[in-house]
Wavefront OBJ file of the C-alpha trace (Angstrom):
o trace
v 86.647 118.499 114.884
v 83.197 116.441 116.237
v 82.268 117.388 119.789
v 82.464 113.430 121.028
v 86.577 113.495 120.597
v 86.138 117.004 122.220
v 85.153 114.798 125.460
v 87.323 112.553 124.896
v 91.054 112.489 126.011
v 93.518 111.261 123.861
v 96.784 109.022 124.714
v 99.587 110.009 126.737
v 101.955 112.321 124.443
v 105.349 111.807 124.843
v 105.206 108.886 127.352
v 107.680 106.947 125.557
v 111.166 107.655 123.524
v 112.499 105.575 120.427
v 114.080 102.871 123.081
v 110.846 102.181 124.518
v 109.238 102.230 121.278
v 111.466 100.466 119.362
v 111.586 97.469 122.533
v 107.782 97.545 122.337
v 107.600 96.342 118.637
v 110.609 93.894 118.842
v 108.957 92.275 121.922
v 105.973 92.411 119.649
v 108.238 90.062 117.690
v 109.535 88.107 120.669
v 112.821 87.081 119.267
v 113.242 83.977 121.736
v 109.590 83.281 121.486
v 109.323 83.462 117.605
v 112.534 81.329 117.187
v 111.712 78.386 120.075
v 108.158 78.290 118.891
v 107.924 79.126 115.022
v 111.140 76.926 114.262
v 109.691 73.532 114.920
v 106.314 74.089 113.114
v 108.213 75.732 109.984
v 111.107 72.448 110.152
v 108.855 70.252 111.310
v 105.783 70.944 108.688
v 106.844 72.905 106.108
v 110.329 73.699 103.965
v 112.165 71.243 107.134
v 115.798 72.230 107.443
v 114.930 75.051 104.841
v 113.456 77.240 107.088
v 116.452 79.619 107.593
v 115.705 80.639 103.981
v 112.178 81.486 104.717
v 113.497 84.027 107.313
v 115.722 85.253 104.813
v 112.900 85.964 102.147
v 110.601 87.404 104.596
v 113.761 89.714 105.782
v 114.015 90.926 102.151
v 110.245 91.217 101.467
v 109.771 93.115 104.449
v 112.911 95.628 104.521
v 111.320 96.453 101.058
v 107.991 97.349 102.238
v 109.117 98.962 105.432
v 111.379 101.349 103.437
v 107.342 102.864 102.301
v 105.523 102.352 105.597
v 108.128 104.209 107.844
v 107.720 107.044 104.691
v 104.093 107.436 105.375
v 105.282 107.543 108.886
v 106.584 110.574 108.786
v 103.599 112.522 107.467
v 100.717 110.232 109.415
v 100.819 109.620 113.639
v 97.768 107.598 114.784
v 97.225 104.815 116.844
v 95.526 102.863 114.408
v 98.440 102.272 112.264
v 97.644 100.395 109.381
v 93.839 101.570 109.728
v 95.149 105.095 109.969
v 97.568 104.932 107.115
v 95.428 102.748 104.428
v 92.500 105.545 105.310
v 94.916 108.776 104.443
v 95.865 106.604 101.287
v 92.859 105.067 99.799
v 90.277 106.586 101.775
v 87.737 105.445 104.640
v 85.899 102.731 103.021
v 89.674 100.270 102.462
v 90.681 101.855 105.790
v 87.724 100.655 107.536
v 88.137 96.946 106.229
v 91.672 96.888 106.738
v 91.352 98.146 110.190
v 88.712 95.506 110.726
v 91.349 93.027 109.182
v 94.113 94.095 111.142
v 92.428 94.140 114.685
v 91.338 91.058 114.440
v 94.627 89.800 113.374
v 95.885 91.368 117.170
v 93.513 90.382 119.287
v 94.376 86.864 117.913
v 97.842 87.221 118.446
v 97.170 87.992 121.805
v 95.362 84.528 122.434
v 97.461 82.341 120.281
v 100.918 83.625 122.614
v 99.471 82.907 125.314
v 98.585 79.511 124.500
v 102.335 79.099 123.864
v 103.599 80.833 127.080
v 100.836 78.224 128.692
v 102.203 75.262 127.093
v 105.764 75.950 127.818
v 105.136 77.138 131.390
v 103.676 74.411 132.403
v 106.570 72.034 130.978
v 109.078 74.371 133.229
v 106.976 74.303 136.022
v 106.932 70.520 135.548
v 110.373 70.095 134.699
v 112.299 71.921 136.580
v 110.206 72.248 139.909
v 108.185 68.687 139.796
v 104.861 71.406 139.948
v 102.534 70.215 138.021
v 100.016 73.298 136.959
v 97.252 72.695 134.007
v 97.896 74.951 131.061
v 94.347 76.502 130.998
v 94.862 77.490 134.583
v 98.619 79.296 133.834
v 96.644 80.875 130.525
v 94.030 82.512 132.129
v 96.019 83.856 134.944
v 98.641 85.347 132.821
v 95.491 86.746 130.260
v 94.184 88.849 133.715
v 98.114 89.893 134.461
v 98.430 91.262 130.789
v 94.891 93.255 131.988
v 96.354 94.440 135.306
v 99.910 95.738 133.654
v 98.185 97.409 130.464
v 95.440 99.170 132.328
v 97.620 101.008 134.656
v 100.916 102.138 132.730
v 102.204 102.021 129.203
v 105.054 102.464 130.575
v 105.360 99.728 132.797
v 104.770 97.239 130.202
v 107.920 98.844 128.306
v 109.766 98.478 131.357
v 109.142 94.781 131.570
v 109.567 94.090 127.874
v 112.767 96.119 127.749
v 114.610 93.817 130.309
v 113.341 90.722 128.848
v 114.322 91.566 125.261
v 118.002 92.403 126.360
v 118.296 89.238 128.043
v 116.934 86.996 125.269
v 119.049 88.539 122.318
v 122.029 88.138 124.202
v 121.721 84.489 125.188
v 120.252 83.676 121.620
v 123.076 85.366 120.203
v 125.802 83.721 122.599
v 124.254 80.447 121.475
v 124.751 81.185 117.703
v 127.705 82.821 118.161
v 128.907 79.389 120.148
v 127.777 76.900 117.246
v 129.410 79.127 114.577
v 132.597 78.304 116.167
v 131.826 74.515 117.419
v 130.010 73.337 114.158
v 127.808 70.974 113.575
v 127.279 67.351 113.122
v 126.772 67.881 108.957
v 128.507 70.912 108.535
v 126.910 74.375 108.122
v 124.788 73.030 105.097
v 124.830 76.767 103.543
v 123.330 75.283 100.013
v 120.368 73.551 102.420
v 119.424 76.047 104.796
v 119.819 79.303 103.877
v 120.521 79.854 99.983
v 117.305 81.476 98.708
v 116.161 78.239 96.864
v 115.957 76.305 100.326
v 113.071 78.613 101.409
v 110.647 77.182 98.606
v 111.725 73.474 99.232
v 108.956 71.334 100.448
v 109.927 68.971 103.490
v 110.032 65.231 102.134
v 108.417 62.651 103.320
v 111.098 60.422 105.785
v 113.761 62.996 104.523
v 117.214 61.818 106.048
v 115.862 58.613 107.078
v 113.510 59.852 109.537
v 109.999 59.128 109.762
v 108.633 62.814 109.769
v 105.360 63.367 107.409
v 105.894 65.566 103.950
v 105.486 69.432 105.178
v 104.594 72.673 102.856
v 107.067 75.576 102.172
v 104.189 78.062 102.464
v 103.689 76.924 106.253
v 107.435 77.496 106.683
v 107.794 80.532 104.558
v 104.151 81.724 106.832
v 105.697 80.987 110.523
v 108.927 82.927 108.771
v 106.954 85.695 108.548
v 104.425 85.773 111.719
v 107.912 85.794 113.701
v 108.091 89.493 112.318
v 104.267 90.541 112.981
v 104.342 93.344 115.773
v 107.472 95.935 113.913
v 104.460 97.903 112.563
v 102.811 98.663 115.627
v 105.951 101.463 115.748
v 103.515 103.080 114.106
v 100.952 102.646 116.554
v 102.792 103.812 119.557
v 103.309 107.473 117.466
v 100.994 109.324 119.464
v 102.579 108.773 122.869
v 106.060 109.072 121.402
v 108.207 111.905 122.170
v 108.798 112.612 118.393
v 107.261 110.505 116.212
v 108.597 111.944 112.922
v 111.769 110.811 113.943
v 111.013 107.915 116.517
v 108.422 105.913 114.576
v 110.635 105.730 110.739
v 113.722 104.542 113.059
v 112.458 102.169 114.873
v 110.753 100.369 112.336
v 113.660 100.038 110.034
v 115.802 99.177 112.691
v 113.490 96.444 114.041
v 112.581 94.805 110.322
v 116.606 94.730 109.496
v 117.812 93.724 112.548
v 115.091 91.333 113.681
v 115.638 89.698 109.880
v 119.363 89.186 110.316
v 119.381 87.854 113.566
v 116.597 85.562 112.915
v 118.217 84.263 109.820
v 121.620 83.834 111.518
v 119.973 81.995 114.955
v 117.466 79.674 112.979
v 120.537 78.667 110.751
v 122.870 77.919 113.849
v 120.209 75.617 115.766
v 119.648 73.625 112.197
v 122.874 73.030 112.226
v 123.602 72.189 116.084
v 121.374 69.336 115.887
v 122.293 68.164 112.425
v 119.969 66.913 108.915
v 118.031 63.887 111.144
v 117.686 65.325 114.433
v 116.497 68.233 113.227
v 112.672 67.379 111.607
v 112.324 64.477 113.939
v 112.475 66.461 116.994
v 110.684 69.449 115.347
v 107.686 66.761 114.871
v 107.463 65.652 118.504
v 109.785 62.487 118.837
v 111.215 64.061 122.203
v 107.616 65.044 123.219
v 108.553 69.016 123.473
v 109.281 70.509 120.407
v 111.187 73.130 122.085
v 113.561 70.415 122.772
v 115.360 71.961 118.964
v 116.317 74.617 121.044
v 116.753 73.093 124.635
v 119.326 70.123 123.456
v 121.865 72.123 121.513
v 121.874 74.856 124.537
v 123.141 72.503 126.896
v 125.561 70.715 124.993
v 126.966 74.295 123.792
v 126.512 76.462 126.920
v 125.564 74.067 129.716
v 122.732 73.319 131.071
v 122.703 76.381 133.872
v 122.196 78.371 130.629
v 119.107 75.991 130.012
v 117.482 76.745 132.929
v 118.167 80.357 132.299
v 116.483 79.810 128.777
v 113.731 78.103 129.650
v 112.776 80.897 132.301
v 113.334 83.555 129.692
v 110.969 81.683 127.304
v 108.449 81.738 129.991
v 108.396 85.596 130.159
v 109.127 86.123 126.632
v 106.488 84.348 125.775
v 104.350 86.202 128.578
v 106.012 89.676 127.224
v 105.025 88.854 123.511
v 101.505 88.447 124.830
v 101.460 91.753 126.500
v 102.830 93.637 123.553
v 100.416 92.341 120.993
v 97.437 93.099 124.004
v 98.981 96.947 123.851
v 98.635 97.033 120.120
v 95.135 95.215 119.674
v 93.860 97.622 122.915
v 95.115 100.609 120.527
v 93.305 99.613 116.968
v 89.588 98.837 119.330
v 90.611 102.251 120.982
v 91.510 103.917 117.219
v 88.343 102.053 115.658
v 85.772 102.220 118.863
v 86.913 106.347 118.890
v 85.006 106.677 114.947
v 81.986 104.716 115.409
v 78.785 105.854 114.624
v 77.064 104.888 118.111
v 77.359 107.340 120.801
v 77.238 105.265 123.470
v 79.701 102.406 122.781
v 81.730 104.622 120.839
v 82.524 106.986 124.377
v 82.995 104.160 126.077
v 84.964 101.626 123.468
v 87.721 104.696 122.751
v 87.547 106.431 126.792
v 91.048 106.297 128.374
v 91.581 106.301 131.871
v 91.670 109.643 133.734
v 94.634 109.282 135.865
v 97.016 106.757 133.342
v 95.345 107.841 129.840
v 96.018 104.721 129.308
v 93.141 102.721 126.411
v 91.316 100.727 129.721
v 87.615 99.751 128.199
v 89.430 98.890 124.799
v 91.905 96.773 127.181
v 89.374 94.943 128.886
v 87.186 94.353 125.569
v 90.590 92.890 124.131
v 90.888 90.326 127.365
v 87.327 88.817 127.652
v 87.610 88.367 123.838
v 90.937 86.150 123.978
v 89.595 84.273 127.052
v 86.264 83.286 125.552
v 88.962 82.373 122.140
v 91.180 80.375 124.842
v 88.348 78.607 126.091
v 86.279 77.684 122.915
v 89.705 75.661 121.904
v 90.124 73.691 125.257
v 86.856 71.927 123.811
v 89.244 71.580 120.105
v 86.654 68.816 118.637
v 85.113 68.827 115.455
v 83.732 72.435 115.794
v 87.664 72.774 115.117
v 88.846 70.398 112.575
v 87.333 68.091 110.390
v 89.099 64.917 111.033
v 90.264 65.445 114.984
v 91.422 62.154 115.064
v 93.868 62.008 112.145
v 95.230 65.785 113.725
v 96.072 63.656 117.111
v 94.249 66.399 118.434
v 91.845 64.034 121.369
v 95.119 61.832 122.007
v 97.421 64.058 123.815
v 94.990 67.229 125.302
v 98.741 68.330 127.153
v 99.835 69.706 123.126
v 96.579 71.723 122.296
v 97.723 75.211 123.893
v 101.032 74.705 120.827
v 99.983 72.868 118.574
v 96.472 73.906 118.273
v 95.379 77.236 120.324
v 99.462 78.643 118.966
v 99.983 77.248 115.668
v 96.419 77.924 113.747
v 95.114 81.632 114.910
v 98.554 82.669 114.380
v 98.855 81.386 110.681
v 95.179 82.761 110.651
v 96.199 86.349 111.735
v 99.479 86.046 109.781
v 97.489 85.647 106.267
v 95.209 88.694 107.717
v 98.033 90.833 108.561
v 100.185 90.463 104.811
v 96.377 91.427 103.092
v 96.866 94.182 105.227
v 100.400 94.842 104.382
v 99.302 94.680 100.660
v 96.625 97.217 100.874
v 99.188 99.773 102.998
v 101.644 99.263 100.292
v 99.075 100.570 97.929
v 97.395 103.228 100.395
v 101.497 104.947 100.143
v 101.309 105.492 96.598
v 97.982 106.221 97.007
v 98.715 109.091 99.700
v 102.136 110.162 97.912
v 101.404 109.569 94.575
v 97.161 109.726 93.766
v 96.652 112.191 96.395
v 99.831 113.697 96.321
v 99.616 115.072 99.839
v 103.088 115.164 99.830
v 106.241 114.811 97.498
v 107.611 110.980 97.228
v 110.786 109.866 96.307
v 110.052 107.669 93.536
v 112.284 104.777 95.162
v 110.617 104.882 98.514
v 106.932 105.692 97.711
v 106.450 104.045 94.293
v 109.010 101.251 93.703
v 109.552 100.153 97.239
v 105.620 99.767 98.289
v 105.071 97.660 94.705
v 107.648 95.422 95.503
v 107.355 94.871 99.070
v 103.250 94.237 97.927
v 104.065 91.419 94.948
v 106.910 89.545 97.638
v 104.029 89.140 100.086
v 100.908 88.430 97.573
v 103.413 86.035 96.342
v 103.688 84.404 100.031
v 99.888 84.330 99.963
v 99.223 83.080 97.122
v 101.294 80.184 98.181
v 99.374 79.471 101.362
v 96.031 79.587 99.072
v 97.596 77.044 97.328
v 98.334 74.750 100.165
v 95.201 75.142 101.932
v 93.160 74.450 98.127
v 95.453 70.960 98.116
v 95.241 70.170 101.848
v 98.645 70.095 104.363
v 99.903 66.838 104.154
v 100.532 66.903 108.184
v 100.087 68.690 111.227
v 97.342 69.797 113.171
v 97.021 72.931 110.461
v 95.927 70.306 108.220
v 92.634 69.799 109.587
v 91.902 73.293 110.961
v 88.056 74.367 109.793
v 89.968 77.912 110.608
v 92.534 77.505 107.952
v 90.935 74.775 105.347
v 88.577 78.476 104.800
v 91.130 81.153 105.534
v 90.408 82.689 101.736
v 86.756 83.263 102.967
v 87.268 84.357 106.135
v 89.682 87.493 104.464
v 87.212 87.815 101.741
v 84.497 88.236 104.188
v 85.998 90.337 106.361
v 86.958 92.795 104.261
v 83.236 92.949 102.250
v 81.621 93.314 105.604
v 84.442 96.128 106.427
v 83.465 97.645 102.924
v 79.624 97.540 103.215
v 79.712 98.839 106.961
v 82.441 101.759 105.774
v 79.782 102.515 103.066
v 76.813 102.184 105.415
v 78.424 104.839 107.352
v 79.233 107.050 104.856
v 75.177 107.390 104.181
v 73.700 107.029 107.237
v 76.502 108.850 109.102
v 78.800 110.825 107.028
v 79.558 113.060 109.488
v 81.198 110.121 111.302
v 82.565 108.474 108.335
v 84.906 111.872 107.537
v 86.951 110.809 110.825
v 87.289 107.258 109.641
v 91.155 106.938 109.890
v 91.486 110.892 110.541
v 91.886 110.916 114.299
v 95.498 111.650 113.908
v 97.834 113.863 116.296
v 97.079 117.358 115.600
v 100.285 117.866 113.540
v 99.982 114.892 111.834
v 98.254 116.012 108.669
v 100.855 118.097 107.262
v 104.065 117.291 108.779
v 106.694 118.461 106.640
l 1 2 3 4 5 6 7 8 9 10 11 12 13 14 15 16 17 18 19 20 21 22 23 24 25 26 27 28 29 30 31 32 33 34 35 36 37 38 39 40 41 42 43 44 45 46 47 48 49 50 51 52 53 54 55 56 57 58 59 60 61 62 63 64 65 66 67 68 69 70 71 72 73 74 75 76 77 78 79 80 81 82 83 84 85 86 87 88 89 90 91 92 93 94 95 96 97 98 99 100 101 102 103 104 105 106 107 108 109 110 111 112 113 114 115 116 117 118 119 120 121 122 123 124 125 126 127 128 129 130 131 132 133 134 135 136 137 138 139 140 141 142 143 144 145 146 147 148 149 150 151 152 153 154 155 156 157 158 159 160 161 162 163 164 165 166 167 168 169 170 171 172 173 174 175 176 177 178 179 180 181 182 183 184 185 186 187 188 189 190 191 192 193 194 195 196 197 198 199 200 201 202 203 204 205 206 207 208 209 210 211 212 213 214 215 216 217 218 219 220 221 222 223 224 225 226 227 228 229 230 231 232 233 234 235 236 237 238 239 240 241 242 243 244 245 246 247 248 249 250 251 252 253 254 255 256 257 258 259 260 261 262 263 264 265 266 267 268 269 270 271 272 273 274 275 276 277 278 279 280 281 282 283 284 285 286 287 288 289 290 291 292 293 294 295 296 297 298 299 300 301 302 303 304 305 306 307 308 309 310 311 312 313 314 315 316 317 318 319 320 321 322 323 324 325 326 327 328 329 330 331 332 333 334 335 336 337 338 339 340 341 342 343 344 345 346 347 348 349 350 351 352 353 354 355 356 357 358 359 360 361 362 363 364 365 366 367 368 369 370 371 372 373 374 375 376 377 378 379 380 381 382 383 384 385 386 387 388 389 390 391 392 393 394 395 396 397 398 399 400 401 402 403 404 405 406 407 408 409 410 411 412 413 414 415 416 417 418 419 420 421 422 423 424 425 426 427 428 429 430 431 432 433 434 435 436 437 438 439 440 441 442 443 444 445 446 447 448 449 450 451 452 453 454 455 456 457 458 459 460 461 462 463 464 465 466 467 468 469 470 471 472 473 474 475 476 477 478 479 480 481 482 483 484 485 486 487 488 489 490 491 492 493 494 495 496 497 498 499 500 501 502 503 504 505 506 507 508 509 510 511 512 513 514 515 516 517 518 519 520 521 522 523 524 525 526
């Protein structure tokens, strides 16, 4: 072991059980926060009233790949997750790039939730109080609380996410449970919503007599599956669980299975509480708040006390999804900044604090980051899109932190993450399999990863196709940052390979930890 992790001190061990971890990566997820906020974009611009299905295929797709990751988990602990995992697979060079791919992807997340939680904050404040606060201020403010929590305590942020998470399920799941037994206006539409082909069915132009734009199933099927993104970082949290050879494996599965069939179930209920019409129209904006798909149906079905309560809970869910991804991208700069070949920024990128041992300079490198981000889009203008006027983007400013700073890094980071998910499927077969570091079940190891890999090249390869033919609406359609999303993966993950390779000749001392700072039991785990 290199004298420079010597010096260093590592994470907390055993700050955090399989409750905390497993709240941790479900907030990640943000169950209230991916329904109220992915629903509308994935109804309103891609597979419309569909969109159930598209949780249902991403449940499948990722239950399948899971089944290999929380495998690996059992062998591998690291903070860096995928980095860690696609380096003990496929080596250092397709760790590095994935790891480049993957933090990235995080530190986006970060940004893009808050400009969600700043959107619909505001509206509350607004709406309930008469306060009227501008977004950039409430995004900024809750950027440096995310700081403040993080730096301190791990533990605290569980705390927080924990109660929130409890709350949200159970009022979601009152509301489904309440429309199952009311109905809807059309019926439960079961051969519309949520049969598999439904997933894959492009919204039509004026479909049930509305006049809603033609969508894309790939943006549905996408939003489907960036309402997941955040279960992996199980994985992440390994080295300050308790026992991660048992903690990290259950929590994942439980969070990919359970998140998938409460997802499904909730986004079918709300299609069919507002009915065919109401539906896409109010998904595109005709109320003004998209969140009104959610909102509407509440009160009429649980009253509009329970509205309140939801729109409060949205608030901090919102806020707690933006602390949870800000844990996990602190831990990949902190797994990645702990390898690099410069002395300097390397003992200060992966330092932890002496008292908390909690990742503080990687926590602070992650917050300046998503404020510059948050501030380069208040100025959205043609540095952003190509045609701002045709995405609406100048005539209502009060919609960029959802419809701009949320929607397009997150289908950004979602495309980075599944090329990531891809390449881990293959580093498992690679570790079990090609390196044979351990023995694999051939169902978990070999079958599992390959088909978990071609469901989610398959999503991709439907995005690629959208973005080659242009969106036909929303404010994705004109996004510089997705009309090049191929190149932006392609490039990232050739400068990943060339600096990996760099490092191997100019450094190789340094480039035999890449992906190898692992707990010291971690190797060989039985």
């Amino acid at each position: 072991m290199s004298t420079n992790k010597d010096s260093q001190q590592g994470l907390r061990k055993g700050a955090i059980g399989l409750t905390a971890v497993l709240f941790m990566a479900v907030a990640n997820a943000a169950p209230i926060t991916a329904m109220s906020f992915n629903m509308p974009v994935g109804v309103g611009w891609g597979n419309g009233i569909g969109a159930p299905a598209g949780f249902l295929f991403a449940t499948i797709v990722l239950s399948i790949f899971a089944i290999g990751f929380s495998a690996m988990a059992k062998h591998v602990t690291t903070a860096g997750a995928f980095y860690g995992f696609i380096s003990q697979g496929l080596g250092q060079v397709w760790g590095m790039a994935a790891g480049l791919l993957a933090t990235i992807s995080y530190i986006l997340f970060e940004g893009t939730l808050i400009g969600g939680f700043a959107f619909f904050a505001s509206n509350t404040l607004s709406s309930m109080a008469g306060i009227s606060v501008n977004w950039l201020i409430l995004a900024i403010g809750g950027m440096i609380l995310i700081w403040v929590l993080t730096y301190f305590d791990i533990t605290v942020a569980a705390v927080v996410l924990g109660v929130t998470l409890v709350a949200e399920v159970l009022l979601l799941a009152a509301f489904g449970l309440s429309v199952a037994f009311k109905g809807g206006p059309d019926g439960f539409m079961v051969s519309e919503t949520i049969s598999p082909m439904a997933a894959f069915t492009n919204l039509e132009a004026g479909a049930f007599g509305s006049s809603v734009a033609a969508g894309t199933a790939a943006l549905g099927i996408f939003f489907a599956f960036w309402s997941w993104i955040g279960f992996e970082t199980t994985a992440a949290y390994g080295e300050e669980s308790k026992d991660p050879k048992r903690v990290v494996p259950r929590a994942t599965m439980i969070a990919v299975i359970g998140l998938g069939l409460f997802y499904t179930f909730v986004s079918w209920m709300v299609v069919v509480a507002n009915g065919r019409k109401a539906t896409v129209e109010v998904s595109t904006y005709s109320t003004g708040n998209p969140i009104d798909l959610w909102l509407i149906p509440v009160t009429d079905n649980l009253g509009s006390l329970t509205t309140s309560f939801y729109r409060v809970l949205l608030v901090i869910g919102s806020f707690a999804c933006a602390l949870a991804f800000h844990n996990a991208a602190s831990r990949y700069v902190f797994a990645l900044g702990r390898e690099l070949p410069f002395a300097g920024v390397r003992n200060r990128l992966s330092s932890t604090h002496p008292k908390h041992q909690s990742p503080a300079v990687a926590s602070t490198v992650v917050t300046a980051i998503n404020i510059v981000m948050v501030l380069l889009f208040t100025t959205f203008s043609t540095a952003w899109t190509s045609d701002p006027a045709e995405a609406g983007a100048t005539s209502d400013p009060s919609l960029i932190p959802y419809g701009v700073i949320y929607t397009v890094p997150s289908l950004v980071g979602t495309a980075f993450i599944l090329v990531v998910q891809v390449i881990c499927s293959f580093a498992v077969i690679g570790y079990f399999w090609g390196k044979k570091k351990h023995k694999g079940n051939v169902l978990t190891t070999l079958v599992a990863p390959l088909v978990g890999a071609a469901g989610m090249i398959y999503a991709l390869s439907l995005l690629f196709g959208a973005v080659g033919s242009g969106f036909a609406a929303g404010y994705q359609s004109n996004s510089l940052m997705v009309k090049y999303l191929p190149y932006e993966i392609a490039g990232t993950l050739i400068f990943g390979l060339l600096y990996a390779l760099w490092v191997k000749s100019k450094h190789p001392e340094i480039y035999e930890e890449i992906g190898r700072t692992t707990m010291e039991e971690a190797h060989e785990r039985a």
